[in-house]
N, C-alpha and C positions, 0 to 999 in steps of 0.2 A: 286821712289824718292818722289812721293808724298805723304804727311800724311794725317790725318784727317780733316785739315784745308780745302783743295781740296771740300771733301766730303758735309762738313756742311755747306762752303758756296755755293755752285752749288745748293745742295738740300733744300736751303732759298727761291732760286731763283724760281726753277722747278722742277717736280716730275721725271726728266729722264735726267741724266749725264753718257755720256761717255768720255772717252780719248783715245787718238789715239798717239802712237808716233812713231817716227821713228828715227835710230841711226844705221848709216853702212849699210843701206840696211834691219835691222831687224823691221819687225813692231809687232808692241801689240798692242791689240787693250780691252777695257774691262769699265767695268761704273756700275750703280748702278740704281734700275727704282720702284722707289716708289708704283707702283701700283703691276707689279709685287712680290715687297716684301709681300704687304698684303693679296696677293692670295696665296701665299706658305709660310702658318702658320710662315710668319716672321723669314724664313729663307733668310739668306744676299746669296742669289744665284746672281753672278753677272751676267750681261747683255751684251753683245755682238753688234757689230752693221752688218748692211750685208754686204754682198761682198761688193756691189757695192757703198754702202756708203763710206766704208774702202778707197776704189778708189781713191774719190772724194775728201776725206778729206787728201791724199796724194798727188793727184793733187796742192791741194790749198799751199802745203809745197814747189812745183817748183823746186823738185828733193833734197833740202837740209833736214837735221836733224831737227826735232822740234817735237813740243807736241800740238794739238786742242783738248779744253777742248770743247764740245758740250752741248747743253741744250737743251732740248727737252719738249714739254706739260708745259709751260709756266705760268700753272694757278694762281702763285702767283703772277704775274707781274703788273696785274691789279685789284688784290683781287679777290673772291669767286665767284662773279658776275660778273666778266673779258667779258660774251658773250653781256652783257649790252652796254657795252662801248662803245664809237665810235675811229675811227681810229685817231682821232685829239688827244684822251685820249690816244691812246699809242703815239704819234711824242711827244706829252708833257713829258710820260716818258722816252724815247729817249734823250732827249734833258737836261734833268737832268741827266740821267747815264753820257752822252757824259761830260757835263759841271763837274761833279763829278770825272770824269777820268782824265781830262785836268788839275787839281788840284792834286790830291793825287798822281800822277806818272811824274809830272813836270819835276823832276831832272833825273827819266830816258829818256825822252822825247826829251830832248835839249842835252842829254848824246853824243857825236860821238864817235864810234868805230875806229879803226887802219884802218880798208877798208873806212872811212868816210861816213858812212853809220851811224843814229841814232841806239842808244842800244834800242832804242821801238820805236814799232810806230804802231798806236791804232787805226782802222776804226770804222766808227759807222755807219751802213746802206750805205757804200762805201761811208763816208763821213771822210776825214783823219784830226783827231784831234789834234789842236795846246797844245801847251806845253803853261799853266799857271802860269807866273811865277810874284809873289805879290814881288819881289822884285829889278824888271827893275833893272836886271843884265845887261839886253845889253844896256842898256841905254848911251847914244853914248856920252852924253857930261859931260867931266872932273869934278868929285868934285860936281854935282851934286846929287849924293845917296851918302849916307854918313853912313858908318860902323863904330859901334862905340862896344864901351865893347865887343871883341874878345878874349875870353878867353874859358879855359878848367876848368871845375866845376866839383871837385872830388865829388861823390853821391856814396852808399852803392853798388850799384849795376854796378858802372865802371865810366867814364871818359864820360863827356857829353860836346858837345860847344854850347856856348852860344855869341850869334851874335846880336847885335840889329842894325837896320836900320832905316835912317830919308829919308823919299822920300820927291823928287821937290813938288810945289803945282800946278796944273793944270797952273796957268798963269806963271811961269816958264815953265813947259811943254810946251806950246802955245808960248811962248816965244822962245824956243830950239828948236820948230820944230818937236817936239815930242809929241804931242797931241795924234796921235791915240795910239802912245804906251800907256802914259798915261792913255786913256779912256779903251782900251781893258785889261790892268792889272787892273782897278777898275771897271770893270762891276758889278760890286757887291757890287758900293758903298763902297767908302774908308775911311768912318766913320766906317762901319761896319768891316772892315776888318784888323781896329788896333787891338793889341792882341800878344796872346804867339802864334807862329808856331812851333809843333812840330815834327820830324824826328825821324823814326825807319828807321835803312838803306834806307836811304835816299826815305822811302816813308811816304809822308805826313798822319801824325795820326790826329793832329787837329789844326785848324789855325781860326785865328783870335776869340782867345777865351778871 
């Protein structure tokens, strides 16, 4: 099921992606390893992982159906000179993918399924990341956020909604009791994060542009 999209972004990442899935009890297992492609005259032979990785990576699935995309040889992560770096230089990377994550998949995030279980939910170093949501949906008190021009915008290419929102101002917030919501939807500075937000099936493209 997967295309090419899979492929080029893993291999942005790191020189070594495999996937793993499982479905009924059948597993595949198969990836793709940069380094190997340049030893064998740039033939796409794909890469396998071992038994006992296979294992491991099915363990972590807790006997259900799913798919572990894996990354391996990580050299891009901290540029060419990655062995330079110290370990504070990767928790700084860390800490922007995690914050980067917490935005662009918000709406699957806060998503519940029928078993009341979220439709994502996204660890970063066994550290489980909240849903960023720039438009204090839960925001508890009446008429406070305020939705205005909800309309459907016919464009060349299909049927687009268009939604604009007015948020409380901080002493409102402080006022309702809602301060930390407040502060933790604007960590990023809510000067900065007026703007278009925009949605491809409901995963964030670009916000506060």
């Amino acid at each position: 099921r997967f295309g090419l999209g899979l492929k080029t972004a893993s291999l942005s990442q790191c020189s070594r992606m495999t996937v793993t899935s499982v479905q009924n009890g059948s597993v595949a297992n198969l990836g793709w390893d940069i380094d190997e492609l340049r030893s064998s005259g740039r033939r796409w032979t794909p890469a396998h992982s071992d038994k006992k990785t296979i294992e491991d990576q099915i363990h972590l699935l807790s006997g259900h159906d799913g798919t572990i995309v894996r990354w391996q040889k990580l050299d891009r992560l901290l540029g060419p000179d990655s062995e330079s770096h110290s370990s504070d230089d990767l928790d700084t990377v860390f800490e922007s993918v995690a914050s980067h994550l917490e935005v662009v998949f918000h709406r699957f995030m806060n998503r519940v399924n029928t078993n009341g279980q979220p439709q994502l939910t996204i660890f970063v170093n066994e550290r489980k990341l909240k849903p960023w949501d720039p438009f204090l949906s839960t925001y508890p008190v009446e008429n406070q956020v305020w939705r205005i021009e909800d309309q459907n915008v016919q464009l060349p290419s299909g049927v687009s909604r268009v939604v604009g929102h007015v948020l409380p101002t901080e002493r409102e917030a402080i006022s309702d009791n809602c301060h930390e919501l407040w502060d933790s939807a604007g960590r990023r500075r809510w000067n900065q994060l007026q703007g278009f937000y925009v949605y491809r099936l409901d995963r964030l493209i670009t916000h506060g542009s």
